[in-house]
C-alpha positions as CSV (number, residue, x, y, z in Angstrom):
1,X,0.0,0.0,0.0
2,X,1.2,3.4,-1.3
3,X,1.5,6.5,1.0
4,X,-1.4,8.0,-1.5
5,X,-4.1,5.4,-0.9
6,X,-3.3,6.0,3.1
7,X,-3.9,9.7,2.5
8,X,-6.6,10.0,-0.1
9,X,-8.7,7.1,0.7
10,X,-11.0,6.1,3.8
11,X,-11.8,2.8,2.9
12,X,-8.7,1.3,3.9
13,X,-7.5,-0.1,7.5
14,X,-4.5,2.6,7.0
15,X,-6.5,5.5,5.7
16,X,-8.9,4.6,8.6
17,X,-6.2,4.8,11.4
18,X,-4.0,8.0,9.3
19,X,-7.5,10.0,9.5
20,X,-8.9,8.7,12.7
21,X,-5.3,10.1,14.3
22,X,-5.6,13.1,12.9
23,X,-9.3,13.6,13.9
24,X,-7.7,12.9,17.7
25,X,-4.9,15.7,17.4
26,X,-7.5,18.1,16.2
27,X,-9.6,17.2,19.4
28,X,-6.3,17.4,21.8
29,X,-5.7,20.7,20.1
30,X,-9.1,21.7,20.8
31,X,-8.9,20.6,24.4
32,X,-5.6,21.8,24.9
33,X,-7.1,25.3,23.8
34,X,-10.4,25.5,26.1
35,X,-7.5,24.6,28.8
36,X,-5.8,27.6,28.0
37,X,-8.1,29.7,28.3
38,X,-9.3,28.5,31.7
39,X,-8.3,31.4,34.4
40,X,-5.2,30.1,37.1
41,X,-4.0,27.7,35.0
42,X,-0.6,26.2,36.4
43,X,2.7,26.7,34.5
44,X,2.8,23.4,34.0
45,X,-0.5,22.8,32.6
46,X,0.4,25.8,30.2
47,X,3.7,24.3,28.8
48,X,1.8,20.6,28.0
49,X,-0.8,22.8,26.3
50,X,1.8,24.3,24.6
51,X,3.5,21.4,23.5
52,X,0.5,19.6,22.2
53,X,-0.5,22.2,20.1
54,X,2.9,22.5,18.9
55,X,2.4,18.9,18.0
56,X,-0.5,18.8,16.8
57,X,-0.2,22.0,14.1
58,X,3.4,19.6,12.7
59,X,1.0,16.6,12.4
60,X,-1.6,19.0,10.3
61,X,1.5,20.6,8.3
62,X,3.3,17.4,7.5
63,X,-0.5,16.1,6.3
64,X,-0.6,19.3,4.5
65,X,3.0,18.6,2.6
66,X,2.1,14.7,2.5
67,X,-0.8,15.5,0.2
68,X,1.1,17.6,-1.4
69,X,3.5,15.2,-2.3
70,X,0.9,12.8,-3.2
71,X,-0.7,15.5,-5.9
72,X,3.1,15.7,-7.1
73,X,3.4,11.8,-7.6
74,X,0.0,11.5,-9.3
75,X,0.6,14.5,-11.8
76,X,3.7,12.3,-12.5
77,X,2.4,9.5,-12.8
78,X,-0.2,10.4,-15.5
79,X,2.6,12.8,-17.0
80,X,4.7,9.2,-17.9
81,X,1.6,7.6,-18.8
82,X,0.7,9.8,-21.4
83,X,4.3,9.9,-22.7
84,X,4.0,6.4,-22.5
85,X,0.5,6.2,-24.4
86,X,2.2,8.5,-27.3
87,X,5.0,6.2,-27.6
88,X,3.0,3.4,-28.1
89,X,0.8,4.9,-30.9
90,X,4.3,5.7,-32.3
91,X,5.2,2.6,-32.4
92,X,2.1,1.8,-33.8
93,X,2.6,4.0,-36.9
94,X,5.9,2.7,-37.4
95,X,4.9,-1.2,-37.5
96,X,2.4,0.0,-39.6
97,X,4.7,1.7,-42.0
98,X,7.0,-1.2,-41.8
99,X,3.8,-3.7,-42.5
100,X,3.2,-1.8,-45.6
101,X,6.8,-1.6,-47.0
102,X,6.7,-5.0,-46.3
103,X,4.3,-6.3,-48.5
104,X,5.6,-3.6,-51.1
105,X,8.5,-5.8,-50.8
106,X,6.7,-8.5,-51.6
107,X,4.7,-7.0,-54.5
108,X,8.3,-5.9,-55.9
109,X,9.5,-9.7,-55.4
110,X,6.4,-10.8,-57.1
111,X,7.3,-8.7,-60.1
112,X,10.6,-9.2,-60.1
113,X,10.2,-13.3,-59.8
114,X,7.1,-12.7,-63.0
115,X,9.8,-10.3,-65.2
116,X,12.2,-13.2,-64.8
117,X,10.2,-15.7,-65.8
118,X,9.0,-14.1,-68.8
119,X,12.5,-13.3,-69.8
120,X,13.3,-17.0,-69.3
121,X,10.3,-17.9,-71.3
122,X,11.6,-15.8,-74.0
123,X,15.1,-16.7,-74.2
124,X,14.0,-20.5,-74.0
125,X,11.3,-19.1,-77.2
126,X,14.1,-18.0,-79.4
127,X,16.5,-20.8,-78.4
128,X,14.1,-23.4,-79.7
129,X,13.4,-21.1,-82.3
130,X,17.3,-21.2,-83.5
131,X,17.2,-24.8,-83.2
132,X,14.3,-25.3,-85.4
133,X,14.7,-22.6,-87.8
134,X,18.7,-22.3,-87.8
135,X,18.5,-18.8,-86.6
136,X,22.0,-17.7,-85.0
């Protein structure tokens, strides 16, 4: 399983547990910040706020870049399939081409094997001729 199916899709165990986690650090954020505004809060109470926020905005940024990266991947993907798609028709063309000087080919062999046969047929023609008539 690819980091992009974890990301863009729900259906999956993974996707499941990558957006159910960051479902929770929104909610600790959100705790965290009707904590902080509580009046006589203790220093200590302040810094864990502080820290979980601090946590919980790099798990939101590095989802942020992740899909990011994701859109990246994907554009690239479909960037070297479509290369891939033209180079294929290419090669298309070109077999075709080469089918059709192919059986040009053939055509010319064809012609070439009927030309030779009729000149054989001709010189076998006037060699029987010369034979029976004395020509020569």
């Amino acid at each position: 399983m690819n980091v992009a199916e974890i990301v863009q899709q729900s259906d999956t165990r993974a996707g499941r547990i990558f957006d159910w986690t960051v479902i929770g650090l929104i909610v600790i954020s959100i705790f965290t910040l009707s904590i902080d505004t509580m009046p006589d809060l203790s220093g200590t109470a302040r810094e864990l706020r502080k820290r979980t926020l601090e946590q919980a905005e790099q798990a939101a940024e590095a989802r942020r870049r992740l899909k990011a990266d994701v859109k990246t991947e994907k554009e690239a993907l479909e960037t070297a399939g479509l290369q891939l798609t033209g180079a294929c028709e290419r090669e298309e063309e070109a077999r075709s081409k080469v089918d059709g000087l192919r059986g040009g080919v053939r055509q010319s062999e064809t012609a070439l094997t009927e030309a030779d046969e009729a000149v054989s047929w001709q010189i076998s023609q006037k060699a029987i001729g010369d034979l029976l008539f004395g020509y020569g």
